[in-house]
KOLZA-339425 format. One record per atom (N, C-alpha, C): residue number from 1; x, y, z; atom name; residue in three letters. Coordinates in Angstrom, 1 decimal. Example, Ala and Ser with C-alpha at 12.3 -4.5 7.8 and 13.67 -1.06 7.14 Angstrom:
{site 1, {13.2, -5.7, 7.8}, N, ALA}
{site 1, {12.3, -4.5, 7.8}, CA, ALA}
{site 1, {13.2, -3.3, 7.8}, C, ALA}
{site 2, {12.8, -2.2, 7.1}, N, SER}
{site 2, {13.7, -1.1, 7.1}, CA, SER}
{site 2, {12.9, 0.0, 7.9}, C, SER}
//
This chain:
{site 1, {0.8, -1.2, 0.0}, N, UNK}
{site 1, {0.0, 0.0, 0.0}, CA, UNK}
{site 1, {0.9, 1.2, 0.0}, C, UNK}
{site 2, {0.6, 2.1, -0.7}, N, UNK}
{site 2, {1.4, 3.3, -1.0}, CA, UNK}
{site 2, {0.9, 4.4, 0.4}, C, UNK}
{site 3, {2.0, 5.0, 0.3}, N, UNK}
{site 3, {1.9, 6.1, 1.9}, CA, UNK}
{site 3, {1.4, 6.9, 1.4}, C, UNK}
{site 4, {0.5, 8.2, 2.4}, N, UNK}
{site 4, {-0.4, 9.4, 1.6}, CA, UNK}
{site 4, {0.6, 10.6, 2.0}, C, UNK}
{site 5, {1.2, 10.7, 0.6}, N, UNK}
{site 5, {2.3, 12.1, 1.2}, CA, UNK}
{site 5, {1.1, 13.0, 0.2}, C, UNK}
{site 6, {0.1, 13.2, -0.3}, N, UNK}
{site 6, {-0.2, 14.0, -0.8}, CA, UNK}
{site 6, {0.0, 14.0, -2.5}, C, UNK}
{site 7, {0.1, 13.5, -2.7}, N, UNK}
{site 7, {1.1, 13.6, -4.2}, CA, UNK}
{site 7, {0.5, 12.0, -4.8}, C, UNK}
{site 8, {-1.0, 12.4, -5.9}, N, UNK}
{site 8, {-1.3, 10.8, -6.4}, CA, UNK}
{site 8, {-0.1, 10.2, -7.4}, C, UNK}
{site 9, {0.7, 10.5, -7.7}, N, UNK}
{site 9, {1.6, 10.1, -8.3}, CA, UNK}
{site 9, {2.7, 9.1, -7.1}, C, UNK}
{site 10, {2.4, 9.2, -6.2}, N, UNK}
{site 10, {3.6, 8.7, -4.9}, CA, UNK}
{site 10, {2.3, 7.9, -4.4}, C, UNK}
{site 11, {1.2, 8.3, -4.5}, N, UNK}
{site 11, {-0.2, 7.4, -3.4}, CA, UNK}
{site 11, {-0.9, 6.3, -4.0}, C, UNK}
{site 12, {-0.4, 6.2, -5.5}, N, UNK}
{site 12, {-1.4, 5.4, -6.1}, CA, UNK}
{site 12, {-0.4, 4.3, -6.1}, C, UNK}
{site 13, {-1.2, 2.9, -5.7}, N, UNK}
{site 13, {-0.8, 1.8, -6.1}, CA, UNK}
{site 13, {-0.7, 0.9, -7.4}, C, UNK}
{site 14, {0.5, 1.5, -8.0}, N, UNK}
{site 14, {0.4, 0.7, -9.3}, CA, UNK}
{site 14, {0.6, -0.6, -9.4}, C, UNK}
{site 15, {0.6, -1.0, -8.3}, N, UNK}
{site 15, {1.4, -3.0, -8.7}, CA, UNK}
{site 15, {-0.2, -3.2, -9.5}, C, UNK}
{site 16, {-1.6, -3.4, -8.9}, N, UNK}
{site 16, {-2.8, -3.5, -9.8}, CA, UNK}
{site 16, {-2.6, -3.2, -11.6}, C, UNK}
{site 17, {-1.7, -2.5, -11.4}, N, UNK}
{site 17, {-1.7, -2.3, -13.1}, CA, UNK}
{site 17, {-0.7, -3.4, -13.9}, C, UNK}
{site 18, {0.1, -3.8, -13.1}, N, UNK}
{site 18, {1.4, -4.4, -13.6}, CA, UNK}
{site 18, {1.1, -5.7, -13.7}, C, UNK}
{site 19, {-0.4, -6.5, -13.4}, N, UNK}
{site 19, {-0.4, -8.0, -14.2}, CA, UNK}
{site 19, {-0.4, -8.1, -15.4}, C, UNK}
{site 20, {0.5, -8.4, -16.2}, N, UNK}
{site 20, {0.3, -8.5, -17.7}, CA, UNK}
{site 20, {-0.5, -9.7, -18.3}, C, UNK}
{site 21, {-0.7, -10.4, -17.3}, N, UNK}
{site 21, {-1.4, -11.8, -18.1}, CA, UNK}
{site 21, {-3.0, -11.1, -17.7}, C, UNK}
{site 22, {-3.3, -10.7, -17.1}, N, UNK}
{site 22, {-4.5, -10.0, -17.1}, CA, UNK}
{site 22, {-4.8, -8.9, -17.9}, C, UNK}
{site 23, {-4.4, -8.2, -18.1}, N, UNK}
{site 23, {-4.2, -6.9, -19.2}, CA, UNK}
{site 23, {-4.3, -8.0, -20.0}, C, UNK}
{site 24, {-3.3, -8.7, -21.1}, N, UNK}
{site 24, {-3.5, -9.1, -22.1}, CA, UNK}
{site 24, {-4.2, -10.0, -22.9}, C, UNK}
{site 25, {-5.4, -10.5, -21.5}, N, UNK}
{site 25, {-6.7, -11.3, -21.7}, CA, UNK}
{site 25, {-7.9, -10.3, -22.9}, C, UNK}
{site 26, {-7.8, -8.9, -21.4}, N, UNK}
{site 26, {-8.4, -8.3, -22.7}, CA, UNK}
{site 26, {-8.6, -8.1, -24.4}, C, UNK}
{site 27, {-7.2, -8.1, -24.7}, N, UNK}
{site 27, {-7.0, -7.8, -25.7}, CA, UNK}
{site 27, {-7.0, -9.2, -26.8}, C, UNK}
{site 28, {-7.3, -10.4, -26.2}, N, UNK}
{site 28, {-6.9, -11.8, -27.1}, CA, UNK}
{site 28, {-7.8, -12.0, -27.9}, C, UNK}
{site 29, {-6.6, -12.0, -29.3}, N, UNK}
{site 29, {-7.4, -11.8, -30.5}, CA, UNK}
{site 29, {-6.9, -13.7, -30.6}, C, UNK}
{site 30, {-8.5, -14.2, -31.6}, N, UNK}
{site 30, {-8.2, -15.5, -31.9}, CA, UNK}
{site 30, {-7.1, -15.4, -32.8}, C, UNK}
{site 31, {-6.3, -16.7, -32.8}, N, UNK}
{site 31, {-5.2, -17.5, -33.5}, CA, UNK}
{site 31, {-4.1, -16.5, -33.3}, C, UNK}
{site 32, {-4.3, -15.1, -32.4}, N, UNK}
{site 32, {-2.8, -14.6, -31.9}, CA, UNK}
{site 32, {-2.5, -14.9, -31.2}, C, UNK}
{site 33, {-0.8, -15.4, -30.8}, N, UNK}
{site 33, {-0.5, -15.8, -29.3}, CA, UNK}
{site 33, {0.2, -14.4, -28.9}, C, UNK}
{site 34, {-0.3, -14.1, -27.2}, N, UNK}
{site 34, {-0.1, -12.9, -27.1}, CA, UNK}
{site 34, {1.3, -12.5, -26.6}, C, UNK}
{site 35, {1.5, -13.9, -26.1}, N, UNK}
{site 35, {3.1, -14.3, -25.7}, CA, UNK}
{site 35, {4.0, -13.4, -26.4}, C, UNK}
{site 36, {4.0, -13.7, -27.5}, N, UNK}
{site 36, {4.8, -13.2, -28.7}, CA, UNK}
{site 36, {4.4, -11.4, -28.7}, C, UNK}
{site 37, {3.6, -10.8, -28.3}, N, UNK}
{site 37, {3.4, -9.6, -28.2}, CA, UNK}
{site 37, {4.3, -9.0, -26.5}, C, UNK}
{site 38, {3.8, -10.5, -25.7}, N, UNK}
{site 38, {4.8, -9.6, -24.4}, CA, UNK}
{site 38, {6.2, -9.6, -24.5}, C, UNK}
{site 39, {6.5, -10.7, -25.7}, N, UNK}
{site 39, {7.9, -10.6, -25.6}, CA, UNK}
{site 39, {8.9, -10.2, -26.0}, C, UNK}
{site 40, {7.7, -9.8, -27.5}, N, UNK}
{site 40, {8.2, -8.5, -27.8}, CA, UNK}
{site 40, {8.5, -7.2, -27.4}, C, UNK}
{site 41, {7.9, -7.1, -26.0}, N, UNK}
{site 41, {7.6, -5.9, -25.2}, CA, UNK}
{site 41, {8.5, -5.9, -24.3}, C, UNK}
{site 42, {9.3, -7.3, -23.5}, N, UNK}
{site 42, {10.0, -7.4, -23.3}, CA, UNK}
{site 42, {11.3, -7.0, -23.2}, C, UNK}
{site 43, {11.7, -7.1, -24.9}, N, UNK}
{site 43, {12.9, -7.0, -25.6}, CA, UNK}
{site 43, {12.5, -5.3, -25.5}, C, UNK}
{site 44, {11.7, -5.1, -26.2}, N, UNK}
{site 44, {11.7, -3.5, -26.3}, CA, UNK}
{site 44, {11.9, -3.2, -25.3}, C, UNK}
{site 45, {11.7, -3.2, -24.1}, N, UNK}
{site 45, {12.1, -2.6, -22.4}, CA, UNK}
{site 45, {13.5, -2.9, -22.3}, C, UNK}
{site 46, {14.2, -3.8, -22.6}, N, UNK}
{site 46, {15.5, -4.6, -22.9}, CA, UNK}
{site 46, {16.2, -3.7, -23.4}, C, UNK}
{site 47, {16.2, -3.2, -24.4}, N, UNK}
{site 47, {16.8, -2.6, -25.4}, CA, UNK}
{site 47, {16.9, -1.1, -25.1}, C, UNK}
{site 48, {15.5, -0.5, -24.3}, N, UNK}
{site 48, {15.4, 0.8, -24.0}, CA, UNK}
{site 48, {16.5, 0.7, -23.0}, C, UNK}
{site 49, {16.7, -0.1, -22.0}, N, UNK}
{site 49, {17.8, 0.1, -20.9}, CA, UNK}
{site 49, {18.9, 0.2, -21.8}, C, UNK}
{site 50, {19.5, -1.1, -21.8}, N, UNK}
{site 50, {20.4, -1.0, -22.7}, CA, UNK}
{site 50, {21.2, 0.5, -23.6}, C, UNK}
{site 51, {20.4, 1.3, -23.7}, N, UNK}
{site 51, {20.5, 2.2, -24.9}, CA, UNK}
{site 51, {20.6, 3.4, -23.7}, C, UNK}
{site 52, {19.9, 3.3, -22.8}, N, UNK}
{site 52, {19.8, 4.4, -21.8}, CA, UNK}
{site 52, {21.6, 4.1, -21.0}, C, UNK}
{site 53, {21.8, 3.1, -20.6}, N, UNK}
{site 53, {23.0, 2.5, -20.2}, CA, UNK}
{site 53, {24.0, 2.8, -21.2}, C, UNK}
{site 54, {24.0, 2.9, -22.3}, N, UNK}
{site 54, {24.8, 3.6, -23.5}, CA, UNK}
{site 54, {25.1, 5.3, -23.5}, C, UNK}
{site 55, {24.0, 6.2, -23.6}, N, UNK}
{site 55, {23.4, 6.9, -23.2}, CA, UNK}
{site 55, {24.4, 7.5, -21.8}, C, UNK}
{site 56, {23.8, 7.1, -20.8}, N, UNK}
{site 56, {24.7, 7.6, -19.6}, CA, UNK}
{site 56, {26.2, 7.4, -19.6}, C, UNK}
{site 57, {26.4, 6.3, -20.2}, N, UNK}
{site 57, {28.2, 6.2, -20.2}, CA, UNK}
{site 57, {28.7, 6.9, -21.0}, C, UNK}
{site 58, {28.1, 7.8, -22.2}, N, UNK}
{site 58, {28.9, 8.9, -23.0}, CA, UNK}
{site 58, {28.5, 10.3, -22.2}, C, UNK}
{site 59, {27.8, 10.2, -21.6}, N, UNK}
{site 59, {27.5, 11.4, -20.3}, CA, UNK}
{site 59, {28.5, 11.2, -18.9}, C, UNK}
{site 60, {28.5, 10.3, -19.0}, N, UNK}
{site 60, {29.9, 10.0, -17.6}, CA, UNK}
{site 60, {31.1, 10.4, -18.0}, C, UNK}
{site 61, {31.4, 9.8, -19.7}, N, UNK}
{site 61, {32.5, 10.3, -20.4}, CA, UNK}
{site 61, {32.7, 11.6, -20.4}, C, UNK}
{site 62, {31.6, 12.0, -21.0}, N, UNK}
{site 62, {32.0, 13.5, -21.2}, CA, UNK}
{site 62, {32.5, 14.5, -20.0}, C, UNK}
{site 63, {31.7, 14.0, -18.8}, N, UNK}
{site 63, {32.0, 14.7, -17.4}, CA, UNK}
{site 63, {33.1, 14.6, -16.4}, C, UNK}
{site 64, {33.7, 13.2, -17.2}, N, UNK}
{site 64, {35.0, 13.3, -16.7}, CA, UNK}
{site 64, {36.2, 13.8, -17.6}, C, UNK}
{site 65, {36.0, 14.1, -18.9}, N, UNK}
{site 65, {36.9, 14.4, -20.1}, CA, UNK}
{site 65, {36.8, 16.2, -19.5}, C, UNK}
{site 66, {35.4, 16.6, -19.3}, N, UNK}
{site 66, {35.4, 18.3, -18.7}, CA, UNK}
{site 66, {36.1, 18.5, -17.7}, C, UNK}
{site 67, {36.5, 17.2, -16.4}, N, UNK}
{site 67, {36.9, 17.5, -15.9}, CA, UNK}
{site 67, {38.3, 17.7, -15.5}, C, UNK}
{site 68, {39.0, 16.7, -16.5}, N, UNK}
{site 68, {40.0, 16.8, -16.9}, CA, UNK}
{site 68, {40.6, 18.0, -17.5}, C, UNK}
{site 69, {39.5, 18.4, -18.3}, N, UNK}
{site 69, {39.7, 19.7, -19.4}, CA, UNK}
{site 69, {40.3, 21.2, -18.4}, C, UNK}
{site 70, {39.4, 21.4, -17.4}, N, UNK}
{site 70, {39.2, 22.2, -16.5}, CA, UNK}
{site 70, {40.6, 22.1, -15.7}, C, UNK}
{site 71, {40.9, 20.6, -15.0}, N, UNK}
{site 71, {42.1, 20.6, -14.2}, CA, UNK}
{site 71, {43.1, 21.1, -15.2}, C, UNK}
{site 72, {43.2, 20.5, -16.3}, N, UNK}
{site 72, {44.5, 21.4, -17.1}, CA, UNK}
{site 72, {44.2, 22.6, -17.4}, C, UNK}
{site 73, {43.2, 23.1, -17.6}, N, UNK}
{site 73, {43.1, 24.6, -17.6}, CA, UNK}
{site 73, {43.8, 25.6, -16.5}, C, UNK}
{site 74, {43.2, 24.8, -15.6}, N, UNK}
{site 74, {44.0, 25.4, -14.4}, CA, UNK}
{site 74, {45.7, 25.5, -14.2}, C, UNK}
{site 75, {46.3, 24.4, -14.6}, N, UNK}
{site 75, {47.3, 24.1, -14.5}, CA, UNK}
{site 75, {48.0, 25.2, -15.9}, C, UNK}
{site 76, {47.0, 24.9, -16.9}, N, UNK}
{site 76, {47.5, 26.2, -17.8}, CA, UNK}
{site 76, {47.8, 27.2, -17.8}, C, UNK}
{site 77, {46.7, 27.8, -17.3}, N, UNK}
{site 77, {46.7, 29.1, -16.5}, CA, UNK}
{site 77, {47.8, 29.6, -15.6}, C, UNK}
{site 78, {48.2, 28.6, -14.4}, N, UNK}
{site 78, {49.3, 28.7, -13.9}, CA, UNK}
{site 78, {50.4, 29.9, -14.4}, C, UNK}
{site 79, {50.5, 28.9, -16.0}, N, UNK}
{site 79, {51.9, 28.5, -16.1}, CA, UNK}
{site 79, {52.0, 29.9, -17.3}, C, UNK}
{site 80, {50.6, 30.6, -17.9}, N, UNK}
{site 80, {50.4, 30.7, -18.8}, CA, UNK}
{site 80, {50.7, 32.6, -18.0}, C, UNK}
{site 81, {50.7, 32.4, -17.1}, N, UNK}
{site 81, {50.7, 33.5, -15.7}, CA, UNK}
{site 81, {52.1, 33.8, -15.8}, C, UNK}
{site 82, {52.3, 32.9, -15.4}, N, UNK}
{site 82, {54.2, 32.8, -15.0}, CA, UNK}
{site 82, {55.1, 33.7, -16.0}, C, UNK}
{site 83, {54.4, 32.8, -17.1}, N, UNK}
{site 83, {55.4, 33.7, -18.9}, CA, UNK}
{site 83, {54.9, 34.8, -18.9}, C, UNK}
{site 84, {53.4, 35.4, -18.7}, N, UNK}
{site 84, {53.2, 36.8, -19.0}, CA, UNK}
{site 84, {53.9, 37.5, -18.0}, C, UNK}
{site 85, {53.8, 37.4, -16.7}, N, UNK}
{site 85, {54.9, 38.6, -15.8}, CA, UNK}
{site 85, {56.0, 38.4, -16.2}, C, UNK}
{site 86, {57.0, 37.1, -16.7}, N, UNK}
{site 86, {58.4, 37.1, -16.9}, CA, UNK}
{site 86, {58.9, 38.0, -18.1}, C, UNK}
{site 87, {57.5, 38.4, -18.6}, N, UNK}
{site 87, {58.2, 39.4, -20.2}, CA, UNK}
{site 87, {58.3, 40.4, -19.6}, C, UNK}
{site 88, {59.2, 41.6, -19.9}, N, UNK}
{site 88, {59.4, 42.8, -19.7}, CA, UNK}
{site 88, {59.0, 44.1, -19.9}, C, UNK}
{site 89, {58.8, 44.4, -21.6}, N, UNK}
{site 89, {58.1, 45.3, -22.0}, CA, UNK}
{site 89, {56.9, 45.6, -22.3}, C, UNK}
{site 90, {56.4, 46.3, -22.6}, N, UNK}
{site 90, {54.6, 46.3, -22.7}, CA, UNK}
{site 90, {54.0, 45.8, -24.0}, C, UNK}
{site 91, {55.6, 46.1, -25.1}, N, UNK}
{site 91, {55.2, 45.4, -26.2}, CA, UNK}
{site 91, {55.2, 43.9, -26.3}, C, UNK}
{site 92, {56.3, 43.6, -25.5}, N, UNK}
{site 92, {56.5, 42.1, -25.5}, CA, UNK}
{site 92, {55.2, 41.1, -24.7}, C, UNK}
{site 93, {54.8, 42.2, -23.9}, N, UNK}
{site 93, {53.9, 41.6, -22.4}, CA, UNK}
{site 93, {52.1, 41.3, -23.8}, C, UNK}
{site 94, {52.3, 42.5, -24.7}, N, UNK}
{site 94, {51.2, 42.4, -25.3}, CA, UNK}
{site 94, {50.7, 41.0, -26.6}, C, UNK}
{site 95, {52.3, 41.2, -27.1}, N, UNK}
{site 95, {52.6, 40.3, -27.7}, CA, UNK}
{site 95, {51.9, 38.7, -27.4}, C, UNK}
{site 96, {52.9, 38.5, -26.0}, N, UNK}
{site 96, {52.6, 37.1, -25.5}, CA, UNK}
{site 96, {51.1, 37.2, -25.0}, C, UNK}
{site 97, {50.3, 37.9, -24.6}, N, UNK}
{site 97, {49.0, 38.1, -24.2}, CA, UNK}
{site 97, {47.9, 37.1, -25.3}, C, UNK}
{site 98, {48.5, 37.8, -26.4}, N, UNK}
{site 98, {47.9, 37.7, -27.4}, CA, UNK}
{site 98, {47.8, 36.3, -28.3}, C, UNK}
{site 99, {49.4, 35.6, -27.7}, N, UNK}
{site 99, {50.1, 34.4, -28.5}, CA, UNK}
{site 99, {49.2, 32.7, -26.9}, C, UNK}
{site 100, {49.1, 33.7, -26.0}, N, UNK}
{site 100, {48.5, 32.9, -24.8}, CA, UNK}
{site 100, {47.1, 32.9, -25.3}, C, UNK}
{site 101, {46.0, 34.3, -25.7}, N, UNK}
{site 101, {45.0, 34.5, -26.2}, CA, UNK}
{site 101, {44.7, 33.0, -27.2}, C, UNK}
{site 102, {45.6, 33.0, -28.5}, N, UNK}
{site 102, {45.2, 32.2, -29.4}, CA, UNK}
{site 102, {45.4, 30.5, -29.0}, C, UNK}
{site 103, {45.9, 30.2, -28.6}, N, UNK}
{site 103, {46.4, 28.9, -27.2}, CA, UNK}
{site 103, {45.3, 28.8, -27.2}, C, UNK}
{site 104, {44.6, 29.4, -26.1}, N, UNK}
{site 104, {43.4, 29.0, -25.2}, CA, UNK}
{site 104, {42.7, 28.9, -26.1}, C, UNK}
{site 105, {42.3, 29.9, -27.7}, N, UNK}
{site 105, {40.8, 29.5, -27.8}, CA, UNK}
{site 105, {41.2, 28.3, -29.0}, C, UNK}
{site 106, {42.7, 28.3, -29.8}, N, UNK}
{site 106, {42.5, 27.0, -30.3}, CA, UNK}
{site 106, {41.9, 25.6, -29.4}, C, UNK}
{site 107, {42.6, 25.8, -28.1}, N, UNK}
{site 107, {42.4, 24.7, -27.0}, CA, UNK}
{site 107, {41.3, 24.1, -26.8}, C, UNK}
{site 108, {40.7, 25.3, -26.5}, N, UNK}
{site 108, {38.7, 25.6, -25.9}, CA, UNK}
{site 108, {37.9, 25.3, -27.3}, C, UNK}
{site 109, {38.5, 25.1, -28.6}, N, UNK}
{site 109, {37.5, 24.4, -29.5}, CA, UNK}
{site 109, {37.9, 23.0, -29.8}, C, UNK}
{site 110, {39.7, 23.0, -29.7}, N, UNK}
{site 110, {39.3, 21.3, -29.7}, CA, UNK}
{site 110, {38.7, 20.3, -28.7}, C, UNK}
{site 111, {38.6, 21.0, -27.5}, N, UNK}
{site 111, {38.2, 20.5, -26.1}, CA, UNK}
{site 111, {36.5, 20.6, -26.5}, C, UNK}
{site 112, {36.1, 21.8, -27.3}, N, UNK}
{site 112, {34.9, 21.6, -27.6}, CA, UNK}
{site 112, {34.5, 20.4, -29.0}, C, UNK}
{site 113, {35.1, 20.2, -30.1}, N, UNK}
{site 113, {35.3, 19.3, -30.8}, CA, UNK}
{site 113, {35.1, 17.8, -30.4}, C, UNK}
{site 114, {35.7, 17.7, -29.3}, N, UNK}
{site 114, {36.1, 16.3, -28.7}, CA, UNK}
{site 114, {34.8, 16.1, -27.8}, C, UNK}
{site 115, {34.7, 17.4, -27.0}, N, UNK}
{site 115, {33.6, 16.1, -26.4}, CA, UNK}
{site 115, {31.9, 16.2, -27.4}, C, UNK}
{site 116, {32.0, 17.4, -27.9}, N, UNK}
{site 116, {31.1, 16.7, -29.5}, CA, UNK}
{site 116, {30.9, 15.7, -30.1}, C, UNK}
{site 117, {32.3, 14.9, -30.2}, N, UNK}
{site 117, {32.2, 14.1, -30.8}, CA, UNK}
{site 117, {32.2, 12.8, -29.6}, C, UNK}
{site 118, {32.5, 13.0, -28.5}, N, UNK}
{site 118, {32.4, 11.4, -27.5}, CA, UNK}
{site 118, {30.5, 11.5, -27.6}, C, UNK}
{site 119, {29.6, 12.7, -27.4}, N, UNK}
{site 119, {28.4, 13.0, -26.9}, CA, UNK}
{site 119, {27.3, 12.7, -28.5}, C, UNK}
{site 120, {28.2, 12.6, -29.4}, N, UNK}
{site 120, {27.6, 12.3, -30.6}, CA, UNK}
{site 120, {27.8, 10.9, -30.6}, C, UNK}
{site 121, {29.0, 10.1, -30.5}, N, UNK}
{site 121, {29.1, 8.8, -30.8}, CA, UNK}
{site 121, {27.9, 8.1, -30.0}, C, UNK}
{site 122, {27.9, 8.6, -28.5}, N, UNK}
{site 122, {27.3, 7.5, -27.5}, CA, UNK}
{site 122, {25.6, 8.0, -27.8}, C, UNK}
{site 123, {25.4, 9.0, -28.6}, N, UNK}
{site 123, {23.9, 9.2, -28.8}, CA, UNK}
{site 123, {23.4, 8.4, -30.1}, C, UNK}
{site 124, {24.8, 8.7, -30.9}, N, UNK}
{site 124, {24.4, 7.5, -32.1}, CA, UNK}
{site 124, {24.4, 6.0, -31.8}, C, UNK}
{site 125, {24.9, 5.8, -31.1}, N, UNK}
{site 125, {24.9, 4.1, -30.8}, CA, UNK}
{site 125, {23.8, 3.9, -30.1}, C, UNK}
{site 126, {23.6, 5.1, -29.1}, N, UNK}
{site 126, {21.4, 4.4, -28.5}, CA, UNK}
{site 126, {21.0, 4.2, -29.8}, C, UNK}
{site 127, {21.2, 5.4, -30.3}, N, UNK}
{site 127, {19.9, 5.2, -31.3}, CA, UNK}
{site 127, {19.5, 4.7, -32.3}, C, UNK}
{site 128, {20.5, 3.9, -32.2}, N, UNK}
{site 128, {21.0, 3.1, -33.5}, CA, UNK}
{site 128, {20.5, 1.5, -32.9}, C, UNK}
{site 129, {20.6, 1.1, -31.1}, N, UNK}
{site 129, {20.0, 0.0, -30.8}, CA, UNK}
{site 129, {18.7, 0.0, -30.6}, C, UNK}
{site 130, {17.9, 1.4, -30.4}, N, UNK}
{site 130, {16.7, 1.5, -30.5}, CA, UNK}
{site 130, {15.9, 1.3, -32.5}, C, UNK}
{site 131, {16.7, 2.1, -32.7}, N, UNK}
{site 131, {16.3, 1.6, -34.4}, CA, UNK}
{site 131, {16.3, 0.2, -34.7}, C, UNK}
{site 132, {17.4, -0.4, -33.8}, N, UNK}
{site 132, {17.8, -1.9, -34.2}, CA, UNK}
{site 132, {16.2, -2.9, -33.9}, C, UNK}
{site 133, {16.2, -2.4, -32.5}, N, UNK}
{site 133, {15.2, -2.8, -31.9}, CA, UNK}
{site 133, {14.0, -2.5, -32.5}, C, UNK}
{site 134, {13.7, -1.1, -33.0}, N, UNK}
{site 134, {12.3, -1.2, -33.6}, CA, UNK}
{site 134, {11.5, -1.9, -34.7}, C, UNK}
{site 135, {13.0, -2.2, -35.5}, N, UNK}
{site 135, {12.5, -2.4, -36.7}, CA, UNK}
{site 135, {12.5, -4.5, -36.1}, C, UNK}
{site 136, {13.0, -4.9, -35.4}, N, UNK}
{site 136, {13.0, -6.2, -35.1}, CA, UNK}
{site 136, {11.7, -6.2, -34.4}, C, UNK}
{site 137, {11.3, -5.6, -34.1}, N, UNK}
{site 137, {9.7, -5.6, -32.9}, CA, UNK}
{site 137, {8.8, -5.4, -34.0}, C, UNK}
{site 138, {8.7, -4.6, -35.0}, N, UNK}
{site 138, {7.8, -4.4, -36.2}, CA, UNK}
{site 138, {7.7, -5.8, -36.8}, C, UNK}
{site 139, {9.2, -6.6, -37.1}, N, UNK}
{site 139, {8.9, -7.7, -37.6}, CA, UNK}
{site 139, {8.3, -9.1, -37.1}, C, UNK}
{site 140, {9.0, -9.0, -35.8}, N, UNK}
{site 140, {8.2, -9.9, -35.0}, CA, UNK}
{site 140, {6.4, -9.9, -35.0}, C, UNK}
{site 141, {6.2, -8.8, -34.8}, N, UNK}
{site 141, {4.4, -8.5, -34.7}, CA, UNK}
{site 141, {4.2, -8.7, -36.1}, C, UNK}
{site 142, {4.7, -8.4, -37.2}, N, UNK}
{site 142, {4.4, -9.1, -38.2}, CA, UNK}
{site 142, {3.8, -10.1, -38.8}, C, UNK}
{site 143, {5.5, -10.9, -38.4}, N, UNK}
{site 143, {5.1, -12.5, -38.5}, CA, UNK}
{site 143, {4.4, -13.3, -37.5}, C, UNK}
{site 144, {4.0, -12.5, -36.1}, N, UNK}
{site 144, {3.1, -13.2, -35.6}, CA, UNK}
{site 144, {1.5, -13.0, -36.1}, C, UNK}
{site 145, {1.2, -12.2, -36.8}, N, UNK}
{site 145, {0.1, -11.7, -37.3}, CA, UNK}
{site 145, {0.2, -12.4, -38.6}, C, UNK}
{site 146, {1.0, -12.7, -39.3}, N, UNK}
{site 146, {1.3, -13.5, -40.3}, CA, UNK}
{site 146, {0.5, -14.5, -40.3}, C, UNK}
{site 147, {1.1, -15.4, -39.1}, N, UNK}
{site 147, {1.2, -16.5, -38.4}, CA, UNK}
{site 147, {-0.4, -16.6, -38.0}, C, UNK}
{site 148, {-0.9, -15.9, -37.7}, N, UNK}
{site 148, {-2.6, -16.2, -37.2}, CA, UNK}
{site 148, {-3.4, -16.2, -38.5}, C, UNK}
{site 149, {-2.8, -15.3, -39.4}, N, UNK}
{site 149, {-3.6, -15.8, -40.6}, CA, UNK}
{site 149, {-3.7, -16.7, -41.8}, C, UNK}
//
């Protein structure tokens, strides 16, 4: 029994919803087995993790590649400190400013580049096992519908 915090989303008891062999009485059409529809349903739940588990590990990647990115920024900065006071003149001081300037933002686009490309790969490969998956779930319901007639 669900606790009453107020909130029917937290109070309703959904286990009542979650018999599937009852749900799928309703729907039993002759000569379909409906098996083949839950198991198909199955897999598709299967595949949705899966792909979500794909999904978050190119988001882990990326959050630890930023974080990396950031600690060397820092460490860049440092260093990037050190050579600007060690110049002397104002021309020279502007110079290097400038030559530090182009550093960082070449830097800050391939850092952008890259994790573009980890945050693209791991969004193409979900989507790519959900496609996999759909078009196998289309076929299955198919030939089970085939199969009854």
């Amino acid at each position: 029994m669900a606790k009453n915090t107020g909130n029917p989303f937290l109070d309703t008891d959904f286990s009542q919803y979650l018999n599937v062999g009852k749900f799928t009485e309703q729907f039993k059409l002759p000569g379909v087995d409906t098996n083949v529809f839950l198991k198909t349903q199955q897999k598709n739940l299967e595949a949705v993790a899966k792909a979500n588990k794909v999904a978050l590990d190119g988001v882990k990647a990326v959050a630890q590649r930023q974080t990396e990115i950031v600690r060397r920024a820092f460490e860049e900065s440092a260093t990037a400190l050190q050579a600007l006071t060690s110049v002397e003149t104002p021309q020279a001081r502007m110079a290097k400013q400038a030559e530090l300037f182009k550093q960082a933002f070449e830097a800050s686009m391939a850092n952008f580049r890259e994790l573009a490309e980890i945050s693209a790969k791991s969004n193409g490969e979900a989507a790519e096992l959900l496609n996999t998956r759909l078009s196998q779930s289309i076929d299955e319901v198919g030939q089970a519908i085939n199969k009854a007639a």
